[in-house]
C-alpha angles and dihedrals in degrees: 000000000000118000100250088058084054104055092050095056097040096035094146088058090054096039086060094053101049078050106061125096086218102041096166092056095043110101109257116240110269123297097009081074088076102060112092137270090272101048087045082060092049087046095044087047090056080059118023108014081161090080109042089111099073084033086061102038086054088055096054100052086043096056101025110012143264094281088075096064101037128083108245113230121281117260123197098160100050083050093052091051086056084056134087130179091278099050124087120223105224115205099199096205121222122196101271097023127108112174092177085089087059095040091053102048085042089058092044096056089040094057097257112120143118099010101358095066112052114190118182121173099221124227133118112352098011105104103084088045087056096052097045093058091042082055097043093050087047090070107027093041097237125138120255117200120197114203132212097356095180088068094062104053099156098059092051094091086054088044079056099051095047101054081049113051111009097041094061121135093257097062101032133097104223091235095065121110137181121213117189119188111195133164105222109289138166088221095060111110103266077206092063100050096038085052100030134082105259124206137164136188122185132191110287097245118209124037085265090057087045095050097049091043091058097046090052091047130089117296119022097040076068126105108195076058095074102033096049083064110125093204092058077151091056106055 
């Protein structure tokens, strides 16, 4: 029996199931229960195709296992050891994400703050600034950070130049390092990315992802935190 037929003779059990705000958890009209986990996503398709994210999703950690659907932990530290002096670190931005907290705290406990450690947010006008302080870090070893490059299109084709042809082993310190922060954009320099560390951290998404994020994050995960506290008695 195709599934057209189907639907016309047991309208009520499909209806249920259109119905449903889970309707890939929702039991499949006899005998269509007994196809696999595959055929239940084509037919679901056919009727809610609105919620073939969490059925898929379903599927994968059924058939392959939850680390498959769940961000791994950001690692900042693992991306800067990819890195050397003439290779860019990328920070691929998502809606709800800020990496520059992270950044910050890495440099810290790596030894880069104050000085040491330039951030500008590009946009008009900023583009000598931004070279100034990229020349500046290739001599004295610091870390230059430039901020929301999709906001500043124009100046791409100079950002490409520069990685190409200024930050070159010959003139640079070997401390130096360049962090680009960028939203998606048509205008970013393919060279870059396809040269550059690239890295992406989106907003941890469901109350189990927030709570994990938190407790991996500065600065519970550490532990002078916790053992600085003054009401240890308390608590």
């Amino acid at each position: 029996m195709t599934l057209k037929i189907d639907v016309k003779k047991n309208l009520p059990d499909w209806k249920a199931l259109y119905d449903s705000p889970a309707p890939h958890e929702h039991p499949y009209p006899q005998p269509w229960n007994k196809i696999n986990d595959l055929d239940k996503l084509v037919v679901l398709r056919c009727f809610r195709p609105d919620k073939m994210v969490p059925a898929v999703q379903e599927y994968i950690v059924k058939n392959l296992g939850v680390t498959y659907v769940e961000p791994p932990p950001f690692d900042l530290a693992g991306s800067y050891n990819d890195s050397n002096c003439c290779i860019p670190l990328i920070f691929i931005l998502s809606p709800g994400s800020d990496p520059m907290a992270g950044l910050l705290k890495f440099g810290e406990d790596m030894g880069y703050s104050g000085d040491k450690i330039q951030t500008i947010s590009l946009g008009q006008g900023q583009g000598p600034i931004a070279m100034n302080l990229i020349n500046a870090a290739l001599k004295n070893g610091s870390w230059v950070v430039l901020q929301n490059c999709h906001l500043m299109p124009s100046w791409m084709t100079k950002l490409e130049k520069i990685c190409e042809e200024t930050i070159i082993p010959e003139n640079t310190h070997s401390n130096f390092r360049l962090w680009l922060t960028s939203y998606p954009s048509d205008n970013f320099p393919v060279a870059i990315l396809q040269n550059g560390v690239k890295m992406t951290n989106e907003a941890p998404k469901g109350l189990r992802s927030n709570l994990s994020r938190s407790y991996m994050n500065d600065p519970i995960s550490d532990n002078t935190f916790f053992n600085g506290c003054n009401k240890v008695i308390y608590f």
